[in-house]
SEKOLFI-186245 format. One line per field, with one value per residue (C-alpha): residue number from 1; x negated, y, z. Coordinates in pm, 1 decimal. Layout:
! residues N
resi	(NUM | ...)
east	(X | ...)
north	(Y | ...)
up	(Z | ...)
***
This chain:
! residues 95
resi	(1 | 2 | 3 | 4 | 5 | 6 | 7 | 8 | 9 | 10 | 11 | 12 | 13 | 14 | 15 | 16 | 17 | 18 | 19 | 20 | 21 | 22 | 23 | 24 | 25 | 26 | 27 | 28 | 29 | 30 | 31 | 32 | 33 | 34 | 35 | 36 | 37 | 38 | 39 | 40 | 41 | 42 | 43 | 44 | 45 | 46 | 47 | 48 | 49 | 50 | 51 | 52 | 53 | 54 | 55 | 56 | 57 | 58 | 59 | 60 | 61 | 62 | 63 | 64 | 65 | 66 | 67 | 68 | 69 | 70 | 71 | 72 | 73 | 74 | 75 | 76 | 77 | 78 | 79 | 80 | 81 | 82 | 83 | 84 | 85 | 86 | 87 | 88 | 89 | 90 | 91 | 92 | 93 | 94 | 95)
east	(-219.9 | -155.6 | 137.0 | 121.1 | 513.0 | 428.3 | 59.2 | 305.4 | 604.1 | 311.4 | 172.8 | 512.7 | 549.9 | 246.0 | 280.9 | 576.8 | 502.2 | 175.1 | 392.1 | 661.6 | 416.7 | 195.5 | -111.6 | -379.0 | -312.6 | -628.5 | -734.2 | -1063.6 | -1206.2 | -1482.0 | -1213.5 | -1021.3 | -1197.9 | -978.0 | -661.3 | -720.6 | -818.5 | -519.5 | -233.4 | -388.5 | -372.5 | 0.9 | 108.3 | -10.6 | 134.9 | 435.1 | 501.1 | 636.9 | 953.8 | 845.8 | 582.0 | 840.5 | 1108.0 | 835.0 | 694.5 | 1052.8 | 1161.6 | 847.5 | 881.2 | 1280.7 | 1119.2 | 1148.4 | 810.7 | 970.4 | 1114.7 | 742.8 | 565.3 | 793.5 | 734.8 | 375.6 | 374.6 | 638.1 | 382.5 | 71.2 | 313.1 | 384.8 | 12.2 | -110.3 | 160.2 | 67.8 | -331.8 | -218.6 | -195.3 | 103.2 | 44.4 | 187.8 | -61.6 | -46.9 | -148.2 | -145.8 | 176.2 | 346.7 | 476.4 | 366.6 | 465.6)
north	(1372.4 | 1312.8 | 1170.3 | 949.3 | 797.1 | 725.5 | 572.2 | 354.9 | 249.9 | 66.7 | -70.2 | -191.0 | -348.5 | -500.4 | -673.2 | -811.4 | -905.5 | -1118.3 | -1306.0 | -1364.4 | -1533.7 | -1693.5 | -1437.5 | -1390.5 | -1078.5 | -923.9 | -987.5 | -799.5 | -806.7 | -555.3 | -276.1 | -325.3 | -45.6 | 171.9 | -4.5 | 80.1 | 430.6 | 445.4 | 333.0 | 527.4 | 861.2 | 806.5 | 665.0 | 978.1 | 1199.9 | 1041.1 | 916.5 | 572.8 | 641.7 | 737.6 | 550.6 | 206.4 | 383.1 | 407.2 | 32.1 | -116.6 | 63.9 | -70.3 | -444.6 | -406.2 | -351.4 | -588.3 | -629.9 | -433.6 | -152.2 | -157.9 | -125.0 | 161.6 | 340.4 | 296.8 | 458.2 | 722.5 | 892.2 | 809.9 | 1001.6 | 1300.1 | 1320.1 | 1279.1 | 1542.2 | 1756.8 | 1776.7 | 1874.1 | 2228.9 | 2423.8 | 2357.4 | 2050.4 | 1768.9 | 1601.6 | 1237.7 | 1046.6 | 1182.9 | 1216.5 | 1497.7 | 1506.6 | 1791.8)
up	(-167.5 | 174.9 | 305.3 | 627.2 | 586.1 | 182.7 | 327.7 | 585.1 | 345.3 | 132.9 | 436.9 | 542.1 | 191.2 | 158.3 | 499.9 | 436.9 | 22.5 | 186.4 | 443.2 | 180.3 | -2.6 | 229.6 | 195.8 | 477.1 | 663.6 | 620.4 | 239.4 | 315.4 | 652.3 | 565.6 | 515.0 | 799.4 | 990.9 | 751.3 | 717.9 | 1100.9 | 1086.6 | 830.4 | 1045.4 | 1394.3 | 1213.7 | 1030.4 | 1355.6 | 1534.1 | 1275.2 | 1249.2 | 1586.6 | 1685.5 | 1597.1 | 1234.8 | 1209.7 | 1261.6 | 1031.8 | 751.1 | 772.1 | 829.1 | 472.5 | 342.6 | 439.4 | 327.1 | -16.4 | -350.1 | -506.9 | -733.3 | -552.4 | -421.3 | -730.5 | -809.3 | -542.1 | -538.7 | -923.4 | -856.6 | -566.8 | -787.4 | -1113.3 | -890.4 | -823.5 | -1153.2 | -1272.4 | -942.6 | -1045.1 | -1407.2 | -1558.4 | -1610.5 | -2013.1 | -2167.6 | -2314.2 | -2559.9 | -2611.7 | -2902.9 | -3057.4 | -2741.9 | -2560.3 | -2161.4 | -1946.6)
***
């Protein structure tokens, strides 16, 4: 899945989760080049306009609004990369 405004929303709402609590901005200094590389290209596909839309939604998150939306794109990949057929898993029904 690619999706530069979803990529930015998270970004948005993990910027402003760390400063809500305090966090250092960059958690991992040795990925940086693609948090980088990340934002250039949405920023470039989106535009500035979009690009500041997208992060301002994502810093106006809740943590849990967040989290939600973080599994909601993840649960219309998984249910993208599955077949047509329903699975079941342990008793339950998955389509």
């Amino acid at each position: 899945m690619h999706d530069p405004r979803v990529a930015v929303v998270m970004m948005g709402a993990a910027e402003a989760l760390g400063h809500a609590v305090g966090s250092a901005t960059v958690a991992f200094p040795n990925l940086l080049v693609y948090h980088e590389q990340c934002e250039r290209r949405a920023r470039e596909e989106l535009g500035v306009r979009g690009f500041e839309a997208a992060r301002q939604d994502g810093a106006s998150l809740s943590f849990d609004e967040a989290v939600a939306y973080a599994l909601d794109g993840l649960t219309s990949l998984t249910r993208s990369a599955m077949p047509e057929t329903s699975a079941s898993i342990g008793g339950n029904q998955y389509s």
